[in-house]
MOPAC internal coordinates of N, CA, C and O (Angstrom, degrees):
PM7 1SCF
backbone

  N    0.0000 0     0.00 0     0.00 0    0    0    0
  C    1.4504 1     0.00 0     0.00 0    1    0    0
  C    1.5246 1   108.28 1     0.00 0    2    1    0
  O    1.2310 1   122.82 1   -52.48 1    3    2    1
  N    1.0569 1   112.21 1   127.52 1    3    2    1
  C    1.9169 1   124.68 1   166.32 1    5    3    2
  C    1.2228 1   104.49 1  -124.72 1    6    5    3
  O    1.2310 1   129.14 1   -50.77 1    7    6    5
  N    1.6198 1    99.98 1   129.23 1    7    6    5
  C    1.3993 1   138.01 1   156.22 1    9    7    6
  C    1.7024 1   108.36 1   -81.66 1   10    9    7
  O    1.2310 1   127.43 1   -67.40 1   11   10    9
  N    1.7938 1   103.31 1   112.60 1   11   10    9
  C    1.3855 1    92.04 1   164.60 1   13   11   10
  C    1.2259 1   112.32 1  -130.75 1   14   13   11
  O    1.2310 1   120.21 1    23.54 1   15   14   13
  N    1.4422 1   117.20 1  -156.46 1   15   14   13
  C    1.3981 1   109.54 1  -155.06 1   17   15   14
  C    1.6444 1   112.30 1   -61.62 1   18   17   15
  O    1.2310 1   122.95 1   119.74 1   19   18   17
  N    1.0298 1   111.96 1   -60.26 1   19   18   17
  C    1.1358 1   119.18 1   167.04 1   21   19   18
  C    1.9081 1   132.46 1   -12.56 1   22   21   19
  O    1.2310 1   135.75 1   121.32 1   23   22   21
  N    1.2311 1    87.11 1   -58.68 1   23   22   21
  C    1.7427 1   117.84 1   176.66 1   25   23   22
  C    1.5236 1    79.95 1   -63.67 1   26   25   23
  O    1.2310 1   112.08 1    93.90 1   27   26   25
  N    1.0520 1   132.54 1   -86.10 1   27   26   25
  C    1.9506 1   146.67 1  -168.61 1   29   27   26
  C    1.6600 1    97.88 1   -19.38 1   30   29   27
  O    1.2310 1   120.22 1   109.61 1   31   30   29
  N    1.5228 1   117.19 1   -70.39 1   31   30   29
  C    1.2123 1   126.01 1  -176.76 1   33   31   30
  C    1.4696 1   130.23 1   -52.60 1   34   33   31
  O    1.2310 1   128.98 1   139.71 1   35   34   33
  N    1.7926 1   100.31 1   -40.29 1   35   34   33
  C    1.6940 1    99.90 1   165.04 1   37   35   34
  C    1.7471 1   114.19 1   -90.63 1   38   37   35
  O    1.2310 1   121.75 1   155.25 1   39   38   37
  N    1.1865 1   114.25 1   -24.75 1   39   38   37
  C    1.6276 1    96.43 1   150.57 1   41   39   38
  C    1.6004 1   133.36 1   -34.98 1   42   41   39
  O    1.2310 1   128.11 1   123.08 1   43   42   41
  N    1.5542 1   101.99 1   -56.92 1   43   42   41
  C    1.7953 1   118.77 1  -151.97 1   45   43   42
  C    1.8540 1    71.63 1   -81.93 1   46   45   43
  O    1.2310 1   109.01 1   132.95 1   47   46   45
  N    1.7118 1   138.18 1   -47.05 1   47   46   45
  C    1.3382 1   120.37 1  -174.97 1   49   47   46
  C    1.9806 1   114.27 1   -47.61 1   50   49   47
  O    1.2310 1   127.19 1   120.24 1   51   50   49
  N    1.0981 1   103.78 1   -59.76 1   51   50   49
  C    1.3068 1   141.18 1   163.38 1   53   51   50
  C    1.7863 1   110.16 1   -23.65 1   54   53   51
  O    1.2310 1   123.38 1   139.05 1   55   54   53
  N    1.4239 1   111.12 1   -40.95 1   55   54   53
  C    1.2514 1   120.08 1   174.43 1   57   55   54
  C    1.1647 1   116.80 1  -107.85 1   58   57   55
  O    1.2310 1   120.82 1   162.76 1   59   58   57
  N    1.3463 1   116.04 1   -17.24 1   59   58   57
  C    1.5494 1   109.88 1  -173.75 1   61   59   58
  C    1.6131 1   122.57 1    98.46 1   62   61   59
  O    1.2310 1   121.49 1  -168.69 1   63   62   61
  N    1.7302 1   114.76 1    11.31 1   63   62   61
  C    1.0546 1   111.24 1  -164.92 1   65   63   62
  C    1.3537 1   106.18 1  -115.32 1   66   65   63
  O    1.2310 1   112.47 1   -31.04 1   67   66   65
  N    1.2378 1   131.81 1   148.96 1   67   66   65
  C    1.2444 1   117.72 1  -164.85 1   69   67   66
  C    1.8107 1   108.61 1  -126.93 1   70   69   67
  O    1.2310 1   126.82 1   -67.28 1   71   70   69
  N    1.7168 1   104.48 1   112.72 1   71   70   69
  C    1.5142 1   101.03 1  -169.97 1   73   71   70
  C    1.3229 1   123.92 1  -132.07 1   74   73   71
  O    1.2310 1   112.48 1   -57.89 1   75   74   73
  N    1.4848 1   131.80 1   122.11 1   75   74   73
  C    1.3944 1   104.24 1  -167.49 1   77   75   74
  C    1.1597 1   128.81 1   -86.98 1   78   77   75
  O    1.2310 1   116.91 1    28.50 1   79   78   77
  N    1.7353 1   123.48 1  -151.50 1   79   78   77
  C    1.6599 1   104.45 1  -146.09 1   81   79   78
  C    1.5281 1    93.95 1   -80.70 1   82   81   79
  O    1.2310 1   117.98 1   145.29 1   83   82   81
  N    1.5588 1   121.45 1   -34.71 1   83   82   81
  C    1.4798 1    91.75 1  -174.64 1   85   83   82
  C    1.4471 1   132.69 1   -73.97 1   86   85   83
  O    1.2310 1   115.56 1  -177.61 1   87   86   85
  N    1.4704 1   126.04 1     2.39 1   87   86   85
  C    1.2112 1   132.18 1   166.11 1   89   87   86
  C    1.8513 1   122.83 1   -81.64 1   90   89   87
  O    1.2310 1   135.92 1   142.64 1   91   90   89
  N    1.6727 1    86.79 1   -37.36 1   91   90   89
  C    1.5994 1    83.25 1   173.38 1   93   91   90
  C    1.7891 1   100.06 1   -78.86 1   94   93   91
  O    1.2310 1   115.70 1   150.89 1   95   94   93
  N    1.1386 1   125.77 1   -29.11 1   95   94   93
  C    2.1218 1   102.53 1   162.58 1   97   95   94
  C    0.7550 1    99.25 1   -49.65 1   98   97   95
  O    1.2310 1    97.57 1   125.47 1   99   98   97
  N    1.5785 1   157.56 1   -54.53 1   99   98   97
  C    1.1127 1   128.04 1  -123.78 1  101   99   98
  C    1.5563 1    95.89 1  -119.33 1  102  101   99
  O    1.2310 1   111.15 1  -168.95 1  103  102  101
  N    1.2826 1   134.25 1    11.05 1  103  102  101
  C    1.5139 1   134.58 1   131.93 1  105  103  102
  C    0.5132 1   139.90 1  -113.24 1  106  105  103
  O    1.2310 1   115.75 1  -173.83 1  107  106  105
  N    1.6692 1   125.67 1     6.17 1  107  106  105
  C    1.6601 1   116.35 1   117.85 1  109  107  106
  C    1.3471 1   139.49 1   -43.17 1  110  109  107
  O    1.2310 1   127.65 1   167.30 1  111  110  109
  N    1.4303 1   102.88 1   -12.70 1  111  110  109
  C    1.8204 1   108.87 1  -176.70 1  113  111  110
  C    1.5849 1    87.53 1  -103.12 1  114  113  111
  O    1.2310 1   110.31 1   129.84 1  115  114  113
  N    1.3246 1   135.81 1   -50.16 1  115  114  113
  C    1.3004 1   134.66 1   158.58 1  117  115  114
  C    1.2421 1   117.14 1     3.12 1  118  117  115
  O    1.2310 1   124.71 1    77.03 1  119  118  117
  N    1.6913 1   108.57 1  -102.97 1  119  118  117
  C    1.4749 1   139.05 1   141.88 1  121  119  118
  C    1.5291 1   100.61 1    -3.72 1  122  121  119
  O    1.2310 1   119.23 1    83.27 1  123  122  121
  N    1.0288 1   119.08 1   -96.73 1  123  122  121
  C    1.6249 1   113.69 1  -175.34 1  125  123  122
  C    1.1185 1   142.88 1    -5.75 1  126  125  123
  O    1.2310 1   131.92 1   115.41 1  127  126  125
  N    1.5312 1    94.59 1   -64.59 1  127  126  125
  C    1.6388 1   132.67 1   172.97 1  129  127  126
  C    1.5630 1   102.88 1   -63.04 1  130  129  127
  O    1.2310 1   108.45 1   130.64 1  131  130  129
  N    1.1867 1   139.20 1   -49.36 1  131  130  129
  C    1.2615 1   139.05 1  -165.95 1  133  131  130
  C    1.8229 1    98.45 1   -85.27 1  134  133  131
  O    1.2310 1   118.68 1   158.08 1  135  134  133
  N    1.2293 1   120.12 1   -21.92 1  135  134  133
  C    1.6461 1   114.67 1   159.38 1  137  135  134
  C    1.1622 1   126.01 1   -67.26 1  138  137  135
  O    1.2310 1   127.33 1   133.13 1  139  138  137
  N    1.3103 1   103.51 1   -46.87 1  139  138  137
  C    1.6877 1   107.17 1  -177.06 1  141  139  138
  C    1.1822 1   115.87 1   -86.22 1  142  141  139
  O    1.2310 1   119.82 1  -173.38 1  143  142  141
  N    1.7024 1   117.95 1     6.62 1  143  142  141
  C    1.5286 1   126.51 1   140.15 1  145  143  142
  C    1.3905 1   118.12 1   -65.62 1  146  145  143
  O    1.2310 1   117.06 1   117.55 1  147  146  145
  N    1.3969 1   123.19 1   -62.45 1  147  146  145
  C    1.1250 1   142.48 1   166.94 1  149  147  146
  C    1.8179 1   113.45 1   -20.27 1  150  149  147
  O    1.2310 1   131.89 1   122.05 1  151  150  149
  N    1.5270 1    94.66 1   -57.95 1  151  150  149
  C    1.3670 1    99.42 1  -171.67 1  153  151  150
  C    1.5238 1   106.43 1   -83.94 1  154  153  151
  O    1.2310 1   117.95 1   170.95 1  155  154  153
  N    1.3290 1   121.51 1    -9.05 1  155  154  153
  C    1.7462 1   125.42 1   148.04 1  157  155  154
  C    1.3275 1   120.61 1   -40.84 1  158  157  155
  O    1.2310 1   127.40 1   106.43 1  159  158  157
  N    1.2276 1   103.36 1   -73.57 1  159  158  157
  C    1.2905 1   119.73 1   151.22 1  161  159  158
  C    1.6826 1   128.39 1    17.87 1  162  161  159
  O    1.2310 1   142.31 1    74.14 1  163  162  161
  N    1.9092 1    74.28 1  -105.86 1  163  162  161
  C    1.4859 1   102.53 1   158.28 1  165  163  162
  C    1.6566 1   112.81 1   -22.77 1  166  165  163
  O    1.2310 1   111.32 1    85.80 1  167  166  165
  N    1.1566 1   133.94 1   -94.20 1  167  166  165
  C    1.0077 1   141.79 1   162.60 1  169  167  166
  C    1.8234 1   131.79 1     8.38 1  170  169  167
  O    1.2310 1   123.52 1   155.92 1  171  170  169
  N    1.1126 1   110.86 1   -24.08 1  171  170  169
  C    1.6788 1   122.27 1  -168.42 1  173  171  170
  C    1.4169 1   103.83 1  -111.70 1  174  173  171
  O    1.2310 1   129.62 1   -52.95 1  175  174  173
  N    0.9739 1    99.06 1   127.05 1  175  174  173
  C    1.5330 1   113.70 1  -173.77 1  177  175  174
  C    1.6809 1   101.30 1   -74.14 1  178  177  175
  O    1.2310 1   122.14 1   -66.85 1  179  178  177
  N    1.1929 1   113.51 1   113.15 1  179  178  177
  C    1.7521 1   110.72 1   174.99 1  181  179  178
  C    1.5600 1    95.19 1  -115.75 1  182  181  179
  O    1.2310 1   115.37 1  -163.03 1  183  182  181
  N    1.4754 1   126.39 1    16.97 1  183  182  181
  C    1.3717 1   114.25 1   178.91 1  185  183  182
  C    1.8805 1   123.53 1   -42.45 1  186  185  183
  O    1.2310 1   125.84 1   152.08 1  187  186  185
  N    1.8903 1   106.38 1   -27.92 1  187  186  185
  C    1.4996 1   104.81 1  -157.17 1  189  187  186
  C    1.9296 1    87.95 1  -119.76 1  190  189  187
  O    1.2310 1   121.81 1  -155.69 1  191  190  189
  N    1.6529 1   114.15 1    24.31 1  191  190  189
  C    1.4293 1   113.42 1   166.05 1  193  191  190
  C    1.3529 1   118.77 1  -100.40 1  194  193  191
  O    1.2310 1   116.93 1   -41.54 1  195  194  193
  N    1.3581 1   123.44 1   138.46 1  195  194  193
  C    1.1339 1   111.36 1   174.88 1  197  195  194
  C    1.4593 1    96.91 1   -94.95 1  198  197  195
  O    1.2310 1   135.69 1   -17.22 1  199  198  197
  N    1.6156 1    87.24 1   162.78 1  199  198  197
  C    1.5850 1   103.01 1   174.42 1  201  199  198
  C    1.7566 1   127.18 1   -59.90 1  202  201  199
  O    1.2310 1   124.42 1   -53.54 1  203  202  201
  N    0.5715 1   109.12 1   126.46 1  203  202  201
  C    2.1392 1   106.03 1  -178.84 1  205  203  202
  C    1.5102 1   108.00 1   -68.98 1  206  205  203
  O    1.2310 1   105.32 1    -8.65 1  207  206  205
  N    0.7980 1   144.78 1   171.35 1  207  206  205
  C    2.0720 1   156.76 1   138.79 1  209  207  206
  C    1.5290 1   102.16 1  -105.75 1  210  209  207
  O    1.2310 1   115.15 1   146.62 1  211  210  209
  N    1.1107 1   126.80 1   -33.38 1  211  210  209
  C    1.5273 1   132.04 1   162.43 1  213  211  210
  C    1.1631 1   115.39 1  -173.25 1  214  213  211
  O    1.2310 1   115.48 1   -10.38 1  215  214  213
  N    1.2060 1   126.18 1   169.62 1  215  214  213
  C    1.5933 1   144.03 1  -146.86 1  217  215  214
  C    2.0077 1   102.26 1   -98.98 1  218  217  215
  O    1.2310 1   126.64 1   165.72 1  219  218  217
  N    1.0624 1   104.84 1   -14.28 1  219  218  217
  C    1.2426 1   108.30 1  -165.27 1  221  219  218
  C    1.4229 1    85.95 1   -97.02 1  222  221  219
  O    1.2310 1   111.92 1   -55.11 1  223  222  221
  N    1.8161 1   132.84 1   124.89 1  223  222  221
  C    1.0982 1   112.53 1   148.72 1  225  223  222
  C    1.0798 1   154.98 1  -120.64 1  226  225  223
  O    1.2310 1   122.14 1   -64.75 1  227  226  225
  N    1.6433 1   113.52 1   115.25 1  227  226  225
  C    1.6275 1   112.44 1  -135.84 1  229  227  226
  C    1.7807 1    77.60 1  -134.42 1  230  229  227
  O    1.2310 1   125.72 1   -20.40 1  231  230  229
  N    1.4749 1   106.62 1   159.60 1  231  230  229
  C    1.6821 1   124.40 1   169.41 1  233  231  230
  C    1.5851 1   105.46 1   -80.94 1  234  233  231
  O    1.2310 1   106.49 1     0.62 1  235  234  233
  N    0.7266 1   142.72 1  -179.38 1  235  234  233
  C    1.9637 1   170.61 1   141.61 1  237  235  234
  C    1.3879 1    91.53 1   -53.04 1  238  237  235
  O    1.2310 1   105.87 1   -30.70 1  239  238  237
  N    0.9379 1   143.83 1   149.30 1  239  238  237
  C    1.2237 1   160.78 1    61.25 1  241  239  238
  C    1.4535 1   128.42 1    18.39 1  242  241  239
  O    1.2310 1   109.50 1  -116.72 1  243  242  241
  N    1.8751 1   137.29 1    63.28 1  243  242  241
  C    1.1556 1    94.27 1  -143.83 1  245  243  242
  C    1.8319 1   100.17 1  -103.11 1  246  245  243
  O    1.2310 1   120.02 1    -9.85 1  247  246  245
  N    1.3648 1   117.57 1   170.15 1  247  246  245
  C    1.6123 1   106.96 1   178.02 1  249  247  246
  C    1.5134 1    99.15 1  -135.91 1  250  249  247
  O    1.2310 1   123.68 1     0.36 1  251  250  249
  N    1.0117 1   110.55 1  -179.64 1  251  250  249
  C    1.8578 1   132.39 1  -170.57 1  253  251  250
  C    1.3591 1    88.53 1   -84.90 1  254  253  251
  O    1.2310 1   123.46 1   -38.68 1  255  254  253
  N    1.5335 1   110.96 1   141.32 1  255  254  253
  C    1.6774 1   133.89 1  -169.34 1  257  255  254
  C    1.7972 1    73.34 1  -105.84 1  258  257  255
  O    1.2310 1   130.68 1   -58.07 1  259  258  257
  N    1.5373 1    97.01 1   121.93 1  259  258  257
  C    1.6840 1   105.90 1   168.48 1  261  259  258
  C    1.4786 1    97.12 1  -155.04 1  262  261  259
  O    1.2310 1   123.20 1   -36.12 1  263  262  261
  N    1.5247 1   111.48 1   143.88 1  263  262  261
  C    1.7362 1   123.10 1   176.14 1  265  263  262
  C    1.5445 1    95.65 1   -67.84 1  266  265  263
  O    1.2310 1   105.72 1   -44.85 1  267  266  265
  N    1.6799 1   144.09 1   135.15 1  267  266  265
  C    0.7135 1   144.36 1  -117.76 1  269  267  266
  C    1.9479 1    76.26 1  -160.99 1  270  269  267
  O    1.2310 1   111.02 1   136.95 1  271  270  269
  N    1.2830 1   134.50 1   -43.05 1  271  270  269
  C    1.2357 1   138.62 1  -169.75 1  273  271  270
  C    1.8967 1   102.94 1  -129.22 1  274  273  271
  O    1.2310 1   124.53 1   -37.89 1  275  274  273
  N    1.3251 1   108.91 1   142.11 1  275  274  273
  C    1.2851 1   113.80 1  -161.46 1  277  275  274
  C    1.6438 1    93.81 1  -120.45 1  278  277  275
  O    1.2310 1   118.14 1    -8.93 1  279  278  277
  N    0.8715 1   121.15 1   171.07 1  279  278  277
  C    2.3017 1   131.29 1   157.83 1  281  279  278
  C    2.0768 1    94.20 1    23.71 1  282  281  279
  O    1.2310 1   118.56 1  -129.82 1  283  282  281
  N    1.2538 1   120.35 1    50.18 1  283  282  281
  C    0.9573 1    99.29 1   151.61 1  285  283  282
  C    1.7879 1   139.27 1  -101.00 1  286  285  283
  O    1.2310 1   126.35 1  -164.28 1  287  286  285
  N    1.7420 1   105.39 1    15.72 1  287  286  285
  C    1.0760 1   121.12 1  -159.38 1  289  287  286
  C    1.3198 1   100.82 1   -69.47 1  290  289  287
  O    1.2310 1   107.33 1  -172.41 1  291  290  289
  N    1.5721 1   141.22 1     7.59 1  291  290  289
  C    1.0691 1   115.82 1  -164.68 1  293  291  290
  C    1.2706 1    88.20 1  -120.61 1  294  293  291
  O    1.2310 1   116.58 1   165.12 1  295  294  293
  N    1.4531 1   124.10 1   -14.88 1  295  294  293
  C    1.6503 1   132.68 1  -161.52 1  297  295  294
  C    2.1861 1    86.88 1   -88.09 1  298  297  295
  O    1.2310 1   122.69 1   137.83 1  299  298  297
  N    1.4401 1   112.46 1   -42.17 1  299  298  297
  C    1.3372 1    95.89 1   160.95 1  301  299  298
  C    1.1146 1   132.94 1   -74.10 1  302  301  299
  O    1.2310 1   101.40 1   156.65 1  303  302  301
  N    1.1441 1   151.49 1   -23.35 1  303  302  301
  C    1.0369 1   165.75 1   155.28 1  305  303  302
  C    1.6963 1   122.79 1   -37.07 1  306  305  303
  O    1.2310 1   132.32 1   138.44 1  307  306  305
  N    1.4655 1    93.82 1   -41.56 1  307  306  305
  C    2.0461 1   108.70 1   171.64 1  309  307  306
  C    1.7604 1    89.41 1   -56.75 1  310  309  307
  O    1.2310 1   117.11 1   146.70 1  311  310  309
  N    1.0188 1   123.10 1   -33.30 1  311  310  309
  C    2.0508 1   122.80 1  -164.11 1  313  311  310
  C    1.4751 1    98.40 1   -57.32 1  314  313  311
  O    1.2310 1   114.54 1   156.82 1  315  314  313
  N    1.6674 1   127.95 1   -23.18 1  315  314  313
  C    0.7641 1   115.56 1  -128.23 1  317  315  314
  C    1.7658 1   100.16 1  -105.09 1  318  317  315
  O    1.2310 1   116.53 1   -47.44 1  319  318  317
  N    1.0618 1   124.20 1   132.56 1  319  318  317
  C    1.6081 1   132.99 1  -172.04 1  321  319  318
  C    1.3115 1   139.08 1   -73.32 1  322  321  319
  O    1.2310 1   127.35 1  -172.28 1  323  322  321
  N    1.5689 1   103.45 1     7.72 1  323  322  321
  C    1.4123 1   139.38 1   149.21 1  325  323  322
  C    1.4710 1   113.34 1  -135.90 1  326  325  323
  O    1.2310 1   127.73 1   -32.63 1  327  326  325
  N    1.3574 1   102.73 1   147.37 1  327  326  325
  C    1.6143 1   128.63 1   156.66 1  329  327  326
  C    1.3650 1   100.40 1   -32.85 1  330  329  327
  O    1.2310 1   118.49 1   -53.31 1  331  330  329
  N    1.4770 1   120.48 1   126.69 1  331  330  329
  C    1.4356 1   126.27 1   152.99 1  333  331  330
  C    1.0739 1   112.06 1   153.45 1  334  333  331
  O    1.2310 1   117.48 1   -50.57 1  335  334  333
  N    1.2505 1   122.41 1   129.43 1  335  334  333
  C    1.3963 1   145.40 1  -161.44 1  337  335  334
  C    1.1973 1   123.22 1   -86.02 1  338  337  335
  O    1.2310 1   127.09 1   161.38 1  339  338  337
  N    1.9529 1   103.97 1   -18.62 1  339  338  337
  C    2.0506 1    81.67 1   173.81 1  341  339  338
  C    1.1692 1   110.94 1  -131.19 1  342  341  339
  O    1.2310 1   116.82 1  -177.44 1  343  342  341
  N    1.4630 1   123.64 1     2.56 1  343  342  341
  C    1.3701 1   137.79 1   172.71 1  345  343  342
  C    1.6219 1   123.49 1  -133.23 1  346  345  343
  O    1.2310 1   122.26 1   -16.23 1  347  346  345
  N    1.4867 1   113.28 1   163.77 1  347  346  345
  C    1.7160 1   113.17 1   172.78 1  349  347  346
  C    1.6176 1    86.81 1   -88.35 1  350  349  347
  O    1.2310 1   132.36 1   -38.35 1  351  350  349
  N    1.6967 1    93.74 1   141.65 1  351  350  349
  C    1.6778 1    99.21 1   163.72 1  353  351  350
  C    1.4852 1   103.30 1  -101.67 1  354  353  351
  O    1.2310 1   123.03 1   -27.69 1  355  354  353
  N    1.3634 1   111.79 1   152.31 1  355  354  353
  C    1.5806 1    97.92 1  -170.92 1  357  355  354
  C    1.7107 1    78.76 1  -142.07 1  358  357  355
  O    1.2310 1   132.46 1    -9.70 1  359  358  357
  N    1.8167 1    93.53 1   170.30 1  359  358  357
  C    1.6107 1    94.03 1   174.58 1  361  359  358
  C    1.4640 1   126.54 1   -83.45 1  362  361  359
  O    1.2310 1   119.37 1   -16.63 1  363  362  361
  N    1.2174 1   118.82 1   163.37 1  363  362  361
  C    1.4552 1   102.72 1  -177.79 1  365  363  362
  C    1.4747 1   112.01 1   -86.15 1  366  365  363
  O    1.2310 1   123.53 1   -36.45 1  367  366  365
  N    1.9556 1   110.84 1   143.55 1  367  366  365
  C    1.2525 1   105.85 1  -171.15 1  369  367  366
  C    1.6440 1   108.98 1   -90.68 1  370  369  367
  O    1.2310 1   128.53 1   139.98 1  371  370  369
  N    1.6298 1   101.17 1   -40.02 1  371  370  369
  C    1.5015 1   105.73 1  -141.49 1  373  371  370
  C    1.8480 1    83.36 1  -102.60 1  374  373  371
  O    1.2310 1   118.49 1    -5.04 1  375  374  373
  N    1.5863 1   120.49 1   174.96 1  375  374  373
  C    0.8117 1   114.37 1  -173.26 1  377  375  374
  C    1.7586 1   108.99 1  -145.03 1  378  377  375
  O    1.2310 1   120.10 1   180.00 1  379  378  377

């Protein structure tokens, strides 16, 4: 796949960004370069890899789920930017 200038120009229209010609060359050559990585990529058989979650490989840590703070609903509640005792009033968004 090639991105050229063209493609560059109705994108940056497309988004709202406004760039001239020597920046959109030079992410079109950008763009490019990061495809014909892509399609490197492609290429490598990872059929017998498993997938990672991260590179570091360490377990969780795991600990006991316990309420840690007790009756502080009223100490949140002072946050609150109107008077009222059992809820935040907030403004209305939707209409």
């Amino acid at each position: 796949m090639t991105i050229d200038l063209k493609t560059v120009k109705h994108i940056s229209k497309l988004s709202r960004i406004s760039i001239d010609d020597n920046k959109a060359k030079k992410l079109s050559d950008d763009l490019n370069s990061i495809f014909k990585f892509i399609e490197k990529l492609e290429e490598l058989d990872t059929e017998k890899i498993e997938p990672l979650t991260s590179i570091a490989e360490t377990n969780l840590k795991l600990r006991k789920d316990e309420i840690k703070s007790k009756n502080i609903r009223e100490d949140i509640l002072k946050n609150s930017p109107e008077d009222n005792k059992d809820f935040f009033v907030v403004p209305k968004v939707v209409e």
